[in-house]
C-alpha positions in Angstrom: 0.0 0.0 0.0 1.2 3.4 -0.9 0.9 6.7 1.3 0.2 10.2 -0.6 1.2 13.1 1.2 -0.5 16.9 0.2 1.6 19.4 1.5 1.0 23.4 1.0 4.0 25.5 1.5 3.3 29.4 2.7 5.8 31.8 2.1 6.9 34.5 4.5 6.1 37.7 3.5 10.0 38.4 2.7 9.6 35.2 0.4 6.6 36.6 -1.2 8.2 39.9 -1.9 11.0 38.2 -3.7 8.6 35.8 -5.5 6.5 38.6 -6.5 10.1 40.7 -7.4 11.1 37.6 -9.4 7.8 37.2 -11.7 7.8 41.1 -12.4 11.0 40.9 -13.5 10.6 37.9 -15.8 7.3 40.2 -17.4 9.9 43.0 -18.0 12.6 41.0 -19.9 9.8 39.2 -21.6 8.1 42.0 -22.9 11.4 43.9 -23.7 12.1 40.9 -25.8 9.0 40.8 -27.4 9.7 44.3 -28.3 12.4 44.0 -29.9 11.3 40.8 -32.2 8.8 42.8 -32.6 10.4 45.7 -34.2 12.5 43.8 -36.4 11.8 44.8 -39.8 9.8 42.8 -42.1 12.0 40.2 -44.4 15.0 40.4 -41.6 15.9 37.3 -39.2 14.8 37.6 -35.5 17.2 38.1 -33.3 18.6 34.5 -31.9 17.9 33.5 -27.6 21.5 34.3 -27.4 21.4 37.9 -28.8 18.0 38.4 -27.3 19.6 37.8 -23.7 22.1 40.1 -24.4 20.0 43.1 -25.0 17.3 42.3 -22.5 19.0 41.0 -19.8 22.9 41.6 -20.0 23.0 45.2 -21.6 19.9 46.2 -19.9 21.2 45.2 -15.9 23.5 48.2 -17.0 21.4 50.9 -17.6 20.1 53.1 -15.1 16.5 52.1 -16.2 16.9 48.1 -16.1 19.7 48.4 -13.1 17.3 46.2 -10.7 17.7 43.2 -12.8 20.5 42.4 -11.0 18.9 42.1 -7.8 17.5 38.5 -9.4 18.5 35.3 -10.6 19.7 35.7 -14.3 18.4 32.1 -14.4 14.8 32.6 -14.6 15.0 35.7 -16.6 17.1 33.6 -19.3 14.8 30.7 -19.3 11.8 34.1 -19.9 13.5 34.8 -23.4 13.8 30.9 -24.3 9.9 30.6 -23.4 9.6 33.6 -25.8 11.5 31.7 -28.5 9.7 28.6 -28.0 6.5 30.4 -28.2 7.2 31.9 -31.7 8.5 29.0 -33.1 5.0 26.8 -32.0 3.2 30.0 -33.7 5.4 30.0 -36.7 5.4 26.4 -37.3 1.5 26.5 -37.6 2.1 28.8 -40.4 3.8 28.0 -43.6 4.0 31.1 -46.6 2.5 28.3 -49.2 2.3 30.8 -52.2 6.2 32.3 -50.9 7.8 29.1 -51.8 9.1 27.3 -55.0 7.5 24.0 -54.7 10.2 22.7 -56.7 13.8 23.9 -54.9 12.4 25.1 -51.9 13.5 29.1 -52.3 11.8 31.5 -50.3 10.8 34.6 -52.9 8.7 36.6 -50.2 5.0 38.1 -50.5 4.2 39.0 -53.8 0.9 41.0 -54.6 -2.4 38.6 -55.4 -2.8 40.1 -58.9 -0.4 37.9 -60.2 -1.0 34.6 -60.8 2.3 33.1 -62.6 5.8 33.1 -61.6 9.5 32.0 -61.9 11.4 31.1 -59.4 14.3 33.1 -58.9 16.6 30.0 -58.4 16.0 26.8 -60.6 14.0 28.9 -63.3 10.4 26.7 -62.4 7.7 28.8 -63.9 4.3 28.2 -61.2 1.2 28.6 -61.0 0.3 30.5 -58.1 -2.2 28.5 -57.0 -1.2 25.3 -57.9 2.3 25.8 -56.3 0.2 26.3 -53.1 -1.5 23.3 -53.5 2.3 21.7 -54.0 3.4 22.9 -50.8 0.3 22.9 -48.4 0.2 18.9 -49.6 4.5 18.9 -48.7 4.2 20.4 -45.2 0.8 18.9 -44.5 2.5 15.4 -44.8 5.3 17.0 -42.4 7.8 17.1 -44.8 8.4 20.9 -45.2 9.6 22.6 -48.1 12.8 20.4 -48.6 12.3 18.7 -52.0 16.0 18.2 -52.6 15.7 15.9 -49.8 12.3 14.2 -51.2 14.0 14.3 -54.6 17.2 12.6 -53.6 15.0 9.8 -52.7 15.5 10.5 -49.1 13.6 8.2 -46.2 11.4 9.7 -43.5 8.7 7.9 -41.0 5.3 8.7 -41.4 3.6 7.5 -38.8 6.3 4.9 -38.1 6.3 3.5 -41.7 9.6 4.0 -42.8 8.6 5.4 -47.0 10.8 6.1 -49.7 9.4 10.0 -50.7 8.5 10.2 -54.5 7.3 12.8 -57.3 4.4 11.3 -57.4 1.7 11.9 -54.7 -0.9 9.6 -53.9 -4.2 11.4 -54.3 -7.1 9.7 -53.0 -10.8 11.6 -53.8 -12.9 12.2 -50.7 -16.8 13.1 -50.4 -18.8 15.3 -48.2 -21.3 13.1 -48.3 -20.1 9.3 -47.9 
């Protein structure tokens, strides 16, 4: 027979200052962070966890403004910018630019306006439809397998759903009613 045990801690009220101290500073460096992925300018890589810590938590317990940081663990206030990566990256991943990528190499040619309908890839020369280029890569990364076609080309293996597959050209298309 096992025991279980529930046991409730209360903190001092010197404990719950520093808690409360703590936490407030975590908000700060998190929203400083935020900030400044925020403000990075459109088509330019985010800053990395390493450079964000920098600004936000290094560079900032020396200003005048941000001196109290130092009066707390750089621990949890490190671990607040790697939540902040880990939370863009969950949002990101969601989200794939469909109609921004060659299906065909995999290059990244950015937003282009909805007017047109046809274009070349700036790398291997593939001339897309817009639409069906989409279609391409929302079937690529709904299968979980990205943008990479060199790798699908180069008759690379990857598990789906623990099935070792050899990846071809050819998809398997199977039709599917709203009413069966």
């Amino acid at each position: 027979m096992r025991a279980r045990y529930q046991y409730r801690i209360y903190p001092t009220q010197r404990q719950t200052q520093k808690l409360a101290q703590l936490f407030g500073c975590c908000r700060v460096v998190w929203n400083d962070a935020l900030t400044r992925v925020k403000s990075t300018p459109s088509g330019e890589k985010w800053p990395s966890n390493s450079e964000l810590q920098k600004q936000v938590i290094t560079q900032a317990k020396k200003t005048p403004e941000r001196h109290w940081l130092s009066d707390v663990s750089s621990v949890p206030l490190q671990q607040s910018v790697r939540d902040l990566g880990v939370a863009f990256s969950n949002v990101i991943s969601r989200w794939e630019p469909t109609s921004q990528t060659c299906s065909e190499c995999g290059y990244k040619w950015g937003k282009i306006d909805l007017s047109i309908r046809s274009v070349v890839c700036l790398n291997c020369g593939t001339e897309h439809d817009r639409d069906e280029n989409a279609a391409k890569n929302i079937e690529k990364v709904g299968a979980g397998h990205t943008h990479d076609s060199k790798w699908i080309k180069n008759g690379h293996k990857t598990r789906v759903s623990g099935n070792p597959i050899a990846l071809s050209n050819q998809p398997s298309v199977k039709q599917l009613s709203l009413f069966d």
